[in-house]
N, CA and C atoms of all chains as a GROMACS GRO file, in nm:
protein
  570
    1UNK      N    1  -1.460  -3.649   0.458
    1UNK     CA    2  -1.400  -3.533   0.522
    1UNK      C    3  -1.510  -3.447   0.585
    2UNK      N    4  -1.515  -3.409   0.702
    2UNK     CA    5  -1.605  -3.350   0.778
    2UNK      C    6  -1.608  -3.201   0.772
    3UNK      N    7  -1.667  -3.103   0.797
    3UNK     CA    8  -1.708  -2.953   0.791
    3UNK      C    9  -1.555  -2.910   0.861
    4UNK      N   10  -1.533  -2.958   0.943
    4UNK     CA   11  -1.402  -2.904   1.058
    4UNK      C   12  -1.268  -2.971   0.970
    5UNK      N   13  -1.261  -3.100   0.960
    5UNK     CA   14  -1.161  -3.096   0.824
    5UNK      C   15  -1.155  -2.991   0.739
    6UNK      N   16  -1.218  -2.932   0.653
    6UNK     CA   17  -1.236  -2.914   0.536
    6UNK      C   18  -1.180  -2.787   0.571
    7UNK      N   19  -1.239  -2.676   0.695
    7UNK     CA   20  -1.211  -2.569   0.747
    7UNK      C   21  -1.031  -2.571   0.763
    8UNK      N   22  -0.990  -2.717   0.839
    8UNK     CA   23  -0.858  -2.680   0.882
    8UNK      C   24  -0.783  -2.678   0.718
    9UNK      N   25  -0.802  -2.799   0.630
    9UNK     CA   26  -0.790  -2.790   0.526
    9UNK      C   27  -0.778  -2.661   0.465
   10UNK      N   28  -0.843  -2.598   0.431
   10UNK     CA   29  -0.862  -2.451   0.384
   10UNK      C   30  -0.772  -2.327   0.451
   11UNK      N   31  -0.787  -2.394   0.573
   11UNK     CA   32  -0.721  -2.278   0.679
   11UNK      C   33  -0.508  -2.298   0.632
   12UNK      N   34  -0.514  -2.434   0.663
   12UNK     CA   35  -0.342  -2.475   0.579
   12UNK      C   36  -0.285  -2.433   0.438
   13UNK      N   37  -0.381  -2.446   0.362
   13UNK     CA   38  -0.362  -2.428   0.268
   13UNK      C   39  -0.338  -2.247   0.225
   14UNK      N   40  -0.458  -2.216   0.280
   14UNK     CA   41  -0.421  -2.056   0.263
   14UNK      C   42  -0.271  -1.985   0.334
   15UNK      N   43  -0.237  -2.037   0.464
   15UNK     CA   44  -0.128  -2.012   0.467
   15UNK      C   45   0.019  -2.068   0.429
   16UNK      N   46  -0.030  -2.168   0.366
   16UNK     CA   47   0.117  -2.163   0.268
   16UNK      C   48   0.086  -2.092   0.121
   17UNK      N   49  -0.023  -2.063   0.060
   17UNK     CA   50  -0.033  -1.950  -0.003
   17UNK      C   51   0.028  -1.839   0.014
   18UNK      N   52  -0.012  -1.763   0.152
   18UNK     CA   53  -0.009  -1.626   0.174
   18UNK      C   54   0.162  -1.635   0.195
   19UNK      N   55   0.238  -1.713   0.266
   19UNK     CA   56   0.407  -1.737   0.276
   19UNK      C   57   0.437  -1.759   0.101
   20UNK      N   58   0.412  -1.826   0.014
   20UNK     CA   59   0.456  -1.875  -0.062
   20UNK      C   60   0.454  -1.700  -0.178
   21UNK      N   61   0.347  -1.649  -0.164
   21UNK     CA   62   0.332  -1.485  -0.212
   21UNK      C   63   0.398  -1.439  -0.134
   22UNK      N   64   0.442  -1.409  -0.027
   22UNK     CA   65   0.548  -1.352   0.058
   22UNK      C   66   0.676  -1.376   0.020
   23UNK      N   67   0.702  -1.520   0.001
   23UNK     CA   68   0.845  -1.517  -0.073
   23UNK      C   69   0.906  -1.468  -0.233
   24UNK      N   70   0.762  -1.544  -0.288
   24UNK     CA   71   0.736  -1.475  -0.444
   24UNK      C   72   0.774  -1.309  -0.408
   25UNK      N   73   0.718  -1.257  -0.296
   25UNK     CA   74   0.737  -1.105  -0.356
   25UNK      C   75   0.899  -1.108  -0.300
   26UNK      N   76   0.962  -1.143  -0.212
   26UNK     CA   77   1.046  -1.074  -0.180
   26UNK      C   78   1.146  -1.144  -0.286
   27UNK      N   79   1.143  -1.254  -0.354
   27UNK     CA   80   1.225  -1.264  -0.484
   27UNK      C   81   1.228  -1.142  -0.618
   28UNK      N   82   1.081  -1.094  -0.622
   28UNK     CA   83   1.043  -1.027  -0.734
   28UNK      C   84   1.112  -0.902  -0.732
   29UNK      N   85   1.115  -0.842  -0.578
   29UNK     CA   86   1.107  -0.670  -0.528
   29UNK      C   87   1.319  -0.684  -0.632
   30UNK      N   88   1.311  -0.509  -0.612
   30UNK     CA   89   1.425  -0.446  -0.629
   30UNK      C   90   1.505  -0.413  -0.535
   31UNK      N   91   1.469  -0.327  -0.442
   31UNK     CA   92   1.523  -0.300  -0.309
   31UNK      C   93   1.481  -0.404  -0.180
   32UNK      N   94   1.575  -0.376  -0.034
   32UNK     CA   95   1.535  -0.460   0.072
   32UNK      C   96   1.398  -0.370   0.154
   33UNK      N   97   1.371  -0.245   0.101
   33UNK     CA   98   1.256  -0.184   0.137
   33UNK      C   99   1.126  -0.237   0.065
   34UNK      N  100   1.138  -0.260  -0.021
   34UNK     CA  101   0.984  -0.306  -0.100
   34UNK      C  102   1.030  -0.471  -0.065
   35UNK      N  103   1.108  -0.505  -0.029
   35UNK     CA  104   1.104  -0.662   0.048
   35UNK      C  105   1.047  -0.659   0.131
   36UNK      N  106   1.058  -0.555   0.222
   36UNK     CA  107   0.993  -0.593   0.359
   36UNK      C  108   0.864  -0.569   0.370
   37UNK      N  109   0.749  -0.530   0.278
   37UNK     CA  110   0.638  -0.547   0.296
   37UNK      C  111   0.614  -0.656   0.264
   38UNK      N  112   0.724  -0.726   0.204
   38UNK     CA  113   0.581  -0.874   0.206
   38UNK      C  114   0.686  -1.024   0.368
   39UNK      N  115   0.799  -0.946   0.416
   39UNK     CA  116   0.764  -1.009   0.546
   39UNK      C  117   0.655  -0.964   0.647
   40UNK      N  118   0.596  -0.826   0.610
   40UNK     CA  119   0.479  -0.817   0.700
   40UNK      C  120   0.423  -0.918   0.651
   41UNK      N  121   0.362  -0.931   0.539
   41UNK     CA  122   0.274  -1.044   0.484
   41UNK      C  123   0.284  -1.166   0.549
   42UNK      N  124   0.383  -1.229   0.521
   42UNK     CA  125   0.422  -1.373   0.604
   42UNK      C  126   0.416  -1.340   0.765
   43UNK      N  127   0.442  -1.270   0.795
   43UNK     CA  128   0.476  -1.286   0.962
   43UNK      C  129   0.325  -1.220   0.986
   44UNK      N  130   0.183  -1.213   0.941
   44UNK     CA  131   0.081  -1.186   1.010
   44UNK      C  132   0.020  -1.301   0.975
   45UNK      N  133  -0.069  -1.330   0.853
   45UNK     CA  134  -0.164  -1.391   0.757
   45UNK      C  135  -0.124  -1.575   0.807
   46UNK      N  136   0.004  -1.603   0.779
   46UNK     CA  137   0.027  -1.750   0.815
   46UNK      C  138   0.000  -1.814   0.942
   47UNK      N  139   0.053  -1.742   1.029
   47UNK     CA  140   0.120  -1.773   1.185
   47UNK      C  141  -0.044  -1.762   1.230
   48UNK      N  142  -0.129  -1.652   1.187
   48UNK     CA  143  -0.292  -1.650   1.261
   48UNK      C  144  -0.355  -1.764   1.180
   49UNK      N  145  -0.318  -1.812   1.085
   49UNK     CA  146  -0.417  -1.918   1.012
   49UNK      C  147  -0.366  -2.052   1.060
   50UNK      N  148  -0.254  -2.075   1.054
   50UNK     CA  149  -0.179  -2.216   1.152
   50UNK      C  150  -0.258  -2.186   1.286
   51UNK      N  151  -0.301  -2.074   1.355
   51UNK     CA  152  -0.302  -2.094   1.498
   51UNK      C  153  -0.468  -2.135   1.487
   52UNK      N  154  -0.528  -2.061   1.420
   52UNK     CA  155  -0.668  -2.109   1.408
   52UNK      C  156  -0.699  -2.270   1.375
   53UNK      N  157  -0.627  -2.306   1.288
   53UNK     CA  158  -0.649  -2.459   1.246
   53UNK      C  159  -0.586  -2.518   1.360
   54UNK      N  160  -0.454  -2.500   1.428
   54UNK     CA  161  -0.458  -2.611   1.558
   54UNK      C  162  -0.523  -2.575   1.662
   55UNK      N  163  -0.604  -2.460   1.696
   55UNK     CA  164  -0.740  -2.455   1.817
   55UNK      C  165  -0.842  -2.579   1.734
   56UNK      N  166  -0.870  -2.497   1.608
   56UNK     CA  167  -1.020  -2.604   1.550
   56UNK      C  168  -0.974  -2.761   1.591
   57UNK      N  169  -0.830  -2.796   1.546
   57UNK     CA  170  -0.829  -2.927   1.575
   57UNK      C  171  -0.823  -2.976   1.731
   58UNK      N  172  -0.804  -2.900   1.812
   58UNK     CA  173  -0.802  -2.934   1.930
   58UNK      C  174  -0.874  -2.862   2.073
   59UNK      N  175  -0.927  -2.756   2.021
   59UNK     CA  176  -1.005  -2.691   2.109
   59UNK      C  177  -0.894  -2.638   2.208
   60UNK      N  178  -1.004  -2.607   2.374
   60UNK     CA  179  -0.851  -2.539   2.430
   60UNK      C  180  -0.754  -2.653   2.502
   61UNK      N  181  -0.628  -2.674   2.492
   61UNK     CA  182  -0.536  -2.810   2.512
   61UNK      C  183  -0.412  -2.693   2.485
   62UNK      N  184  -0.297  -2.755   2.571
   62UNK     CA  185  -0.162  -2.736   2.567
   62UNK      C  186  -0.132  -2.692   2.456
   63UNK      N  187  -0.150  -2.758   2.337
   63UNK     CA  188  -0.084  -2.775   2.245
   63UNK      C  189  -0.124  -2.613   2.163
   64UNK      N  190  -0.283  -2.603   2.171
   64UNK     CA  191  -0.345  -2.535   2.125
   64UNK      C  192  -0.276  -2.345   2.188
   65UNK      N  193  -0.249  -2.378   2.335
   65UNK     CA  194  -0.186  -2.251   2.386
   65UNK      C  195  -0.079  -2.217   2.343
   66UNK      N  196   0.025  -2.355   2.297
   66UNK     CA  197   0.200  -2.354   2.281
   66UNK      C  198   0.175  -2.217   2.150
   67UNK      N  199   0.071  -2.255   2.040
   67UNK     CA  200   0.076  -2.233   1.922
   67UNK      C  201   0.053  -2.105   1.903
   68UNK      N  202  -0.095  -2.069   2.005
   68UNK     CA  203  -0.132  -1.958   1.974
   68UNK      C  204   0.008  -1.852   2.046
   69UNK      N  205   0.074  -1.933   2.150
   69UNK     CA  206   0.201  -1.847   2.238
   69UNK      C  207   0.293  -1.820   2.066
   70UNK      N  208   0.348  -1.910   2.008
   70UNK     CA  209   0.416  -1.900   1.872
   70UNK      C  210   0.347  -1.778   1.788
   71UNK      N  211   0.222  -1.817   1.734
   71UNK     CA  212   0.177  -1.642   1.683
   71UNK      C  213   0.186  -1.536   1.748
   72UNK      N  214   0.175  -1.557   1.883
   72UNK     CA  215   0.134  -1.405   1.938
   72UNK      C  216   0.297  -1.344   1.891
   73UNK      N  217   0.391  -1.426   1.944
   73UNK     CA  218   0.551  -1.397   1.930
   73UNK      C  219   0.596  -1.328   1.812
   74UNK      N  220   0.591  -1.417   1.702
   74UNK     CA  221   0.529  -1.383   1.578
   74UNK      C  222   0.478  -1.230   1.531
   75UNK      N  223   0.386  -1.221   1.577
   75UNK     CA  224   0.292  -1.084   1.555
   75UNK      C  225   0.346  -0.989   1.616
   76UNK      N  226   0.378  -1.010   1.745
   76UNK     CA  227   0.451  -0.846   1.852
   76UNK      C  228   0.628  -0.831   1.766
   77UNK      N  229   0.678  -0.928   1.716
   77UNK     CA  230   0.795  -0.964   1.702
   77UNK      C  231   0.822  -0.922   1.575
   78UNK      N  232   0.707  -0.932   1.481
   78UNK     CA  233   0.742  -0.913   1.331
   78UNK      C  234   0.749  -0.727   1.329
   79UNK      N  235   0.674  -0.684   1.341
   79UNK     CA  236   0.686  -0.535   1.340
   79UNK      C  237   0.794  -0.477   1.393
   80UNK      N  238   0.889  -0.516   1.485
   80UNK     CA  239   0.962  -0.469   1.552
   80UNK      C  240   1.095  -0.491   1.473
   81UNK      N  241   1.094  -0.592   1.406
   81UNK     CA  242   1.268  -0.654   1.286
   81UNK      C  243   1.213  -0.589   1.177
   82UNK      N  244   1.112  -0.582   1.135
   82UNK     CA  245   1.064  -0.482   1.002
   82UNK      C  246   1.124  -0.390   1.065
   83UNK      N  247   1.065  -0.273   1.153
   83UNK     CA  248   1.098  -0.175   1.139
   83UNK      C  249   1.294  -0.131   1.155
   84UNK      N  250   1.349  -0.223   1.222
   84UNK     CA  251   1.446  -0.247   1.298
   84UNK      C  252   1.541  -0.246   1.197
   85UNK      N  253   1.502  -0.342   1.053
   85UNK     CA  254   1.543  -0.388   0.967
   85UNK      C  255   1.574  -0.223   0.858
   86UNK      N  256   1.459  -0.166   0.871
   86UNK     CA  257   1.455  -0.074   0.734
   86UNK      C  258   1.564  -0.014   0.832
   87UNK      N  259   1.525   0.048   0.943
   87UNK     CA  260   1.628   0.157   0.981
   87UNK      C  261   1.794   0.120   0.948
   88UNK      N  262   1.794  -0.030   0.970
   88UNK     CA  263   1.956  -0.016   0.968
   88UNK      C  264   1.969  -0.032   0.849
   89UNK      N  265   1.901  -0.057   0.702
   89UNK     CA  266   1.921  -0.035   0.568
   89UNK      C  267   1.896   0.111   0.520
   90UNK      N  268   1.850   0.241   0.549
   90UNK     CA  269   1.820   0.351   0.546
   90UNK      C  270   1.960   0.386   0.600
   91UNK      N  271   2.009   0.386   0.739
   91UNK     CA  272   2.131   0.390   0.764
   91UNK      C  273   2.248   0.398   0.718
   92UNK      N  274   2.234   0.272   0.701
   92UNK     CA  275   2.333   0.218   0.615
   92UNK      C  276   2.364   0.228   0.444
   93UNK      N  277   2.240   0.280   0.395
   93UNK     CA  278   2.321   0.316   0.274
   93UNK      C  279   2.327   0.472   0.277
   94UNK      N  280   2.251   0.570   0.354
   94UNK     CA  281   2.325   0.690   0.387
   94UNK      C  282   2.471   0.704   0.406
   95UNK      N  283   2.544   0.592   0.523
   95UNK     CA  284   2.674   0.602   0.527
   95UNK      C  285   2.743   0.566   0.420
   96UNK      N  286   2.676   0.448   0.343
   96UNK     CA  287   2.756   0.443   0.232
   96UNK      C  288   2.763   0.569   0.101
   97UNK      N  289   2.681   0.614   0.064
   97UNK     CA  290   2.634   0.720   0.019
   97UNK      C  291   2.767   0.850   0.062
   98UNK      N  292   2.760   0.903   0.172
   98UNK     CA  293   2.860   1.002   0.265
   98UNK      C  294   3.022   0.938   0.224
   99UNK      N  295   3.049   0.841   0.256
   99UNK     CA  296   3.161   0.792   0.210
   99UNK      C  297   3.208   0.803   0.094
  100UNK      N  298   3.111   0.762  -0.017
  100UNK     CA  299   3.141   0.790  -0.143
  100UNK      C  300   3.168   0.894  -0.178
  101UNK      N  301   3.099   1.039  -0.147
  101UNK     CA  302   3.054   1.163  -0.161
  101UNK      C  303   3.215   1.199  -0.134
  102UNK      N  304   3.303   1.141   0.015
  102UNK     CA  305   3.362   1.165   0.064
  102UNK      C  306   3.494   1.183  -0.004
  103UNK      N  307   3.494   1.068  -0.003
  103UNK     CA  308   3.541   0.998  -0.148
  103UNK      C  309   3.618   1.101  -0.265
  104UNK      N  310   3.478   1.124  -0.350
  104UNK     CA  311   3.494   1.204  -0.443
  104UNK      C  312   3.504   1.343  -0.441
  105UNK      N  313   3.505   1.417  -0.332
  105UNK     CA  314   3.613   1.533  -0.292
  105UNK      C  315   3.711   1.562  -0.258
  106UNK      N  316   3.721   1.395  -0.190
  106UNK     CA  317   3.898   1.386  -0.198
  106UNK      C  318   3.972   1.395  -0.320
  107UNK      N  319   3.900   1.338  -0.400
  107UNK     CA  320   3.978   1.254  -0.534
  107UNK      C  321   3.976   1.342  -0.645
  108UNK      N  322   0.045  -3.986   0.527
  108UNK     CA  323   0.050  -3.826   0.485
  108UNK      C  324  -0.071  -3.764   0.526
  109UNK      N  325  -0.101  -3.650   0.631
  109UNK     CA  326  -0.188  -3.615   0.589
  109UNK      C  327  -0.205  -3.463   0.619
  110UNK      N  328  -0.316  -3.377   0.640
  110UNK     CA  329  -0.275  -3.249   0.564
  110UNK      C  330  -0.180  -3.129   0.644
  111UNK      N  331  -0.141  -3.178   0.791
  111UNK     CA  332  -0.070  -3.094   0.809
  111UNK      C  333   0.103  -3.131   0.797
  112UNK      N  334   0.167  -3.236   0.781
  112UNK     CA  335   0.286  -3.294   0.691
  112UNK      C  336   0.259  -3.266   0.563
  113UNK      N  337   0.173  -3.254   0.458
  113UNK     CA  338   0.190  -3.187   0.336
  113UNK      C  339   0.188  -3.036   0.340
  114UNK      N  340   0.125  -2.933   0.448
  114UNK     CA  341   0.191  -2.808   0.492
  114UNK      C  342   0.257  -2.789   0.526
  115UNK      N  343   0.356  -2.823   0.601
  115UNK     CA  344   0.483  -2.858   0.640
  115UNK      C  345   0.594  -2.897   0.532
  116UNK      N  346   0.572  -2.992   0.446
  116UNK     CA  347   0.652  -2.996   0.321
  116UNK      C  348   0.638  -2.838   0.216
  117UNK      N  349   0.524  -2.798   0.221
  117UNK     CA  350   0.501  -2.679   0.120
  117UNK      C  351   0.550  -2.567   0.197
  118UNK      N  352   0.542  -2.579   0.315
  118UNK     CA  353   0.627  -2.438   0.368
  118UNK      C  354   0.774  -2.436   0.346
  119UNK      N  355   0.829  -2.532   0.383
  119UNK     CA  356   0.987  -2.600   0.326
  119UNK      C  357   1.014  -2.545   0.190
  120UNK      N  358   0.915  -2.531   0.097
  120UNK     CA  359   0.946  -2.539  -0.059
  120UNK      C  360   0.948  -2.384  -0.059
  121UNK      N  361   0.870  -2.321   0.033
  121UNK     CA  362   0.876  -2.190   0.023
  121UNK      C  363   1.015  -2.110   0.034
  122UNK      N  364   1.095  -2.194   0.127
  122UNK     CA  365   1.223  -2.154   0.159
  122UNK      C  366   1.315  -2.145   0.075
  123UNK      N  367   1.286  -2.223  -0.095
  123UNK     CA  368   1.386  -2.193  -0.197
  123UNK      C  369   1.405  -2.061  -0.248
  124UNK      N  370   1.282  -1.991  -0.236
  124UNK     CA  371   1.302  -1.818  -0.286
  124UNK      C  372   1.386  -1.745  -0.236
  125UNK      N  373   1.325  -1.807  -0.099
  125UNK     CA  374   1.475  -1.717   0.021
  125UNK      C  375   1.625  -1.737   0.010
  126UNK      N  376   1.582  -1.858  -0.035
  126UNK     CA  377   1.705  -1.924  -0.068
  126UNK      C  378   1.839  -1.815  -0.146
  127UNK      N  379   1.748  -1.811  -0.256
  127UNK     CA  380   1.762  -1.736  -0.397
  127UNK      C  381   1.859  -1.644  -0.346
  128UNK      N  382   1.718  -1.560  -0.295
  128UNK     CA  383   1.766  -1.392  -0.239
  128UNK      C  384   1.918  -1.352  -0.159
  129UNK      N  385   1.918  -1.502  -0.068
  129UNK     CA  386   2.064  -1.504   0.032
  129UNK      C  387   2.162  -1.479  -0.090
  130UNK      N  388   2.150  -1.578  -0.187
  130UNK     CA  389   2.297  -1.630  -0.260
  130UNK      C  390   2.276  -1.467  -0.318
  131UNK      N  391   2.181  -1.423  -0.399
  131UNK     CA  392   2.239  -1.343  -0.542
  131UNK      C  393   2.202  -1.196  -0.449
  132UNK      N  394   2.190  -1.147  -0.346
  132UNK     CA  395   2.143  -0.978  -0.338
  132UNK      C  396   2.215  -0.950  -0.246
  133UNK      N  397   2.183  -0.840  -0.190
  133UNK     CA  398   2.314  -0.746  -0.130
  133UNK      C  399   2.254  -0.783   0.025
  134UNK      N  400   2.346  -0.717   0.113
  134UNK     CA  401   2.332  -0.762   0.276
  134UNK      C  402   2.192  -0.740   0.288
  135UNK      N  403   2.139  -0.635   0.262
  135UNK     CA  404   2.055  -0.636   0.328
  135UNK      C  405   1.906  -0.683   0.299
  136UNK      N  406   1.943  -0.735   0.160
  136UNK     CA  407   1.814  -0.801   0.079
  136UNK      C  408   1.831  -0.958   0.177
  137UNK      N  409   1.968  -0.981   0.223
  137UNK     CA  410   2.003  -1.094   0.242
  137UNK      C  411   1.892  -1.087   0.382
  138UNK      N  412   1.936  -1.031   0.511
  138UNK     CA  413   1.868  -1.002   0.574
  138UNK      C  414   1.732  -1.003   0.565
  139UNK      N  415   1.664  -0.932   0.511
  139UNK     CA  416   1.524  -0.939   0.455
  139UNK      C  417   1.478  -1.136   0.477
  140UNK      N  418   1.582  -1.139   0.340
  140UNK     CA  419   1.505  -1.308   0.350
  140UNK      C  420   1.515  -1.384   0.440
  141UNK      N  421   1.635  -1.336   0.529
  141UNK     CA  422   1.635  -1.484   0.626
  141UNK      C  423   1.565  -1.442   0.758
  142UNK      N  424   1.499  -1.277   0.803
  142UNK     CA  425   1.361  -1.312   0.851
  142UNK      C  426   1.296  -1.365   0.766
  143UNK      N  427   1.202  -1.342   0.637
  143UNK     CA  428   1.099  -1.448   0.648
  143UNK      C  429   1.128  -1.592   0.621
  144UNK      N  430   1.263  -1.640   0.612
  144UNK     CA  431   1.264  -1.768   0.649
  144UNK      C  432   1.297  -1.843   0.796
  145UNK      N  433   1.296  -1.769   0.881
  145UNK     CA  434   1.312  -1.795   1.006
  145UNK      C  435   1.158  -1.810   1.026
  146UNK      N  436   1.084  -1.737   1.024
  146UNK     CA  437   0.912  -1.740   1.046
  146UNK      C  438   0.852  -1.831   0.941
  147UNK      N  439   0.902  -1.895   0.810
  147UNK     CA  440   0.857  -1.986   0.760
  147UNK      C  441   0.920  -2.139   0.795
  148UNK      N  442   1.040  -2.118   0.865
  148UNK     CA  443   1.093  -2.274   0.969
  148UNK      C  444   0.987  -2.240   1.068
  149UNK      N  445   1.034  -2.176   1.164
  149UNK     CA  446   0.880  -2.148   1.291
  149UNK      C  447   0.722  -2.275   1.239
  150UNK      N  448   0.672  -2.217   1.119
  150UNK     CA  449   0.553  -2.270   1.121
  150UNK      C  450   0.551  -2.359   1.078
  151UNK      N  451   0.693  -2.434   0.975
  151UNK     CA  452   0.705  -2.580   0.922
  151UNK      C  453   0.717  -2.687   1.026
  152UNK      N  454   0.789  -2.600   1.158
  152UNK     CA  455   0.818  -2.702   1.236
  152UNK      C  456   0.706  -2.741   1.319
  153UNK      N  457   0.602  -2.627   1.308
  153UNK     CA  458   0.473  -2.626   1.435
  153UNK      C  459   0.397  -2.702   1.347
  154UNK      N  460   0.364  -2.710   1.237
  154UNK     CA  461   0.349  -2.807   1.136
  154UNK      C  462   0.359  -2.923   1.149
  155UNK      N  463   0.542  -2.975   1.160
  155UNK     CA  464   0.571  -3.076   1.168
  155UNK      C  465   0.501  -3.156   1.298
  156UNK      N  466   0.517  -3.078   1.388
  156UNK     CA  467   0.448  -3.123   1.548
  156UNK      C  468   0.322  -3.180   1.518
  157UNK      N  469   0.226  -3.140   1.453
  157UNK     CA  470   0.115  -3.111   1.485
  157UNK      C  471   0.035  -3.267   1.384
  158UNK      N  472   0.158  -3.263   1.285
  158UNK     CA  473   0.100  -3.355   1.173
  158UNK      C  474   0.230  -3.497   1.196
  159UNK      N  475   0.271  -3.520   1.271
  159UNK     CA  476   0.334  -3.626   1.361
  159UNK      C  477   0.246  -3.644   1.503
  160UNK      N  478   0.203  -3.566   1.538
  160UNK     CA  479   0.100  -3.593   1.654
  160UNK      C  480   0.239  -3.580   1.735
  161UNK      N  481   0.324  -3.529   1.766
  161UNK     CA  482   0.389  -3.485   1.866
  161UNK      C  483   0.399  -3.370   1.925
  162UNK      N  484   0.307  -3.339   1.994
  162UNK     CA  485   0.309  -3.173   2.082
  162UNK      C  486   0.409  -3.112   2.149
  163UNK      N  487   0.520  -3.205   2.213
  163UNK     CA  488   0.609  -3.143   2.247
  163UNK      C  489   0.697  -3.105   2.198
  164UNK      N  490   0.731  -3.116   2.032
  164UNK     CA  491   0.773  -3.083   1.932
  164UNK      C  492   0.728  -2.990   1.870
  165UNK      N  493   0.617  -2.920   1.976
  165UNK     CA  494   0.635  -2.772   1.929
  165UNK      C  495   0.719  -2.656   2.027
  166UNK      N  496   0.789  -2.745   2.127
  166UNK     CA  497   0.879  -2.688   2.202
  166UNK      C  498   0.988  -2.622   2.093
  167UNK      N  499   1.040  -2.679   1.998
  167UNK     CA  500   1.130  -2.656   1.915
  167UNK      C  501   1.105  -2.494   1.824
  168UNK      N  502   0.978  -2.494   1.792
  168UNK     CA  503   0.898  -2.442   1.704
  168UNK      C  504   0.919  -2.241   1.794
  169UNK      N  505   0.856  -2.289   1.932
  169UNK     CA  506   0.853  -2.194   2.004
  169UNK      C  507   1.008  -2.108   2.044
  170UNK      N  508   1.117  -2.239   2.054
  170UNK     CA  509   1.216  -2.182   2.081
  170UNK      C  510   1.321  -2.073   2.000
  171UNK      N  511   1.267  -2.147   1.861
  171UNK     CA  512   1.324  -2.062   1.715
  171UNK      C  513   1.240  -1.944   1.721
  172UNK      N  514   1.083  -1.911   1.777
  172UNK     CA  515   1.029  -1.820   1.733
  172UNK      C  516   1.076  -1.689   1.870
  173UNK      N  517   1.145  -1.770   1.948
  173UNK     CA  518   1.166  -1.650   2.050
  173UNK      C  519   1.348  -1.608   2.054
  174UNK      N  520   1.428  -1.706   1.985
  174UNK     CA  521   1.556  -1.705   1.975
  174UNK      C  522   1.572  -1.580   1.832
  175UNK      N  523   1.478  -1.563   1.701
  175UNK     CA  524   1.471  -1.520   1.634
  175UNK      C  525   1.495  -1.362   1.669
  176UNK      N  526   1.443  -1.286   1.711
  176UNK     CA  527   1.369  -1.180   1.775
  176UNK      C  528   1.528  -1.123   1.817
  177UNK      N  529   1.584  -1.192   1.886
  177UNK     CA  530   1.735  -1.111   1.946
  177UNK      C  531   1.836  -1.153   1.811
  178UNK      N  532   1.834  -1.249   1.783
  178UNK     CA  533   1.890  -1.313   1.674
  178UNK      C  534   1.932  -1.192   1.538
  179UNK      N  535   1.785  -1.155   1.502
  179UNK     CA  536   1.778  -1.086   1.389
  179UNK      C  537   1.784  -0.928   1.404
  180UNK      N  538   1.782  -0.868   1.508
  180UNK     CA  539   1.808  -0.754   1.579
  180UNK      C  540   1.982  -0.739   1.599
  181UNK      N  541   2.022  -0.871   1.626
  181UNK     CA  542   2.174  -0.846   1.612
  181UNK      C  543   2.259  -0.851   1.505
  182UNK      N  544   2.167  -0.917   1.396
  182UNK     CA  545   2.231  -0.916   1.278
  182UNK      C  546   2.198  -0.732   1.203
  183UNK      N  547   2.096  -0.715   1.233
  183UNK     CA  548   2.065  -0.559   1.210
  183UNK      C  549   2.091  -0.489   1.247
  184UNK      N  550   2.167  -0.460   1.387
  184UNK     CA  551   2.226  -0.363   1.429
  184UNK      C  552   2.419  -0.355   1.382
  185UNK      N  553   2.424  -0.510   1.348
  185UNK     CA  554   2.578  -0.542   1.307
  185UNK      C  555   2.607  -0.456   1.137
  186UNK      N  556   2.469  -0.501   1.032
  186UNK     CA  557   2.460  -0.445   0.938
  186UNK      C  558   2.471  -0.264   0.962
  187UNK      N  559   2.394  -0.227   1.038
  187UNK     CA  560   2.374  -0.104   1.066
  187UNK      C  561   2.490  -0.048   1.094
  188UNK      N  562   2.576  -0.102   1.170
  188UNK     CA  563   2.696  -0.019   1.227
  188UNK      C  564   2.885  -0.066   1.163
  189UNK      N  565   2.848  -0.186   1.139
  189UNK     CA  566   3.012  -0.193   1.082
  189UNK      C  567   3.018  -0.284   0.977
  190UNK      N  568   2.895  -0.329   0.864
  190UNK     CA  569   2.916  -0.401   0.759
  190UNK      C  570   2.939  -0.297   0.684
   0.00000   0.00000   0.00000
């Protein structure tokens, strides 16, 4: 196994680590708010370590652009459903919250 | 086998947690998981491409990672307003 193996090696491996702790946490958490810090986790750490190991394996080539095009997507994309995500759960259990409240002044 | 088809299998395995989370938690935990399992198919499949030696099979890879994005925005705004 050569120096550049060993790198991509290392480089794969860490990102199914860093996903595999990403899912670990979002099994572990209580709420969908302390979930969503560890899709930041997965949607940065993996997607840049996959993109690094298919440049190393191929230098600059099609394949190598398709990928790094997949992270960049990835990266501009993940911040935007995080945040997108909390708001309509913040939202949404406010309304549920008001309803209940509502609720119990009727009742 | 070699090491990017065995990353590709281990990202797959990652998807049982998510799994989990869909069946037993509330909408929006549900939500939660199936972004990060949409971004953990994304890289199984760029994976898969890469460790089959088929490059244009990361056409697939790319299309989930840009179909996602409106995808999961509509499921969040659906949660947000009339679940």
């Amino acid at each position: 196994m050569s120096g550049l193996d060993l790198a991509i090696a290392v480089l794969l491996a860490f990102a199914v680590v860093a996903e595999l702790a990403a899912a670990l946490g979002i099994a572990l958490m209580r709420n969908a708010l302390d979930r969503l810090h560890f899709v930041g986790l997965g949607s940065i750490v993996a997607p840049c370590a996959v993109a690094v190991a298919v440049w190393l394996r191929h230098g600059l080539d099609p394949s190598s652009v398709k990928i790094a095009l997949i992270a960049g997507l990835i990266l501009l994309t993940g911040p935007v459903l995080t945040h997108e995500t909390a708001r309509a759960t913040v939202r949404r259990s406010e309304a549920l919250e008001r309803d209940a409240k509502g609720r119990e002044s009727r009742s | 086998m070699n090491e990017w088809l065995v990353a590709a299998l281990a990202m797959l395995a990652v998807l049982i947690p998510c799994g989990v989370v869909c069946l037993r938690s509330g909408r929006s935990d549900r939500l939660v998981a199936l972004e990060l399992a949409t971004i953990v198919t994304v890289l199984a499949l760029a994976l898969l491409a890469e460790g089959l030696g088929r490059p244009s099979d990361q056409d697939t890879a790319l299309m989930l990672a840009l179909l996602a994005f409106p995808g999961t925005l509509a499921f969040a705004t659906t949660l947000e307003r009339w679940l």
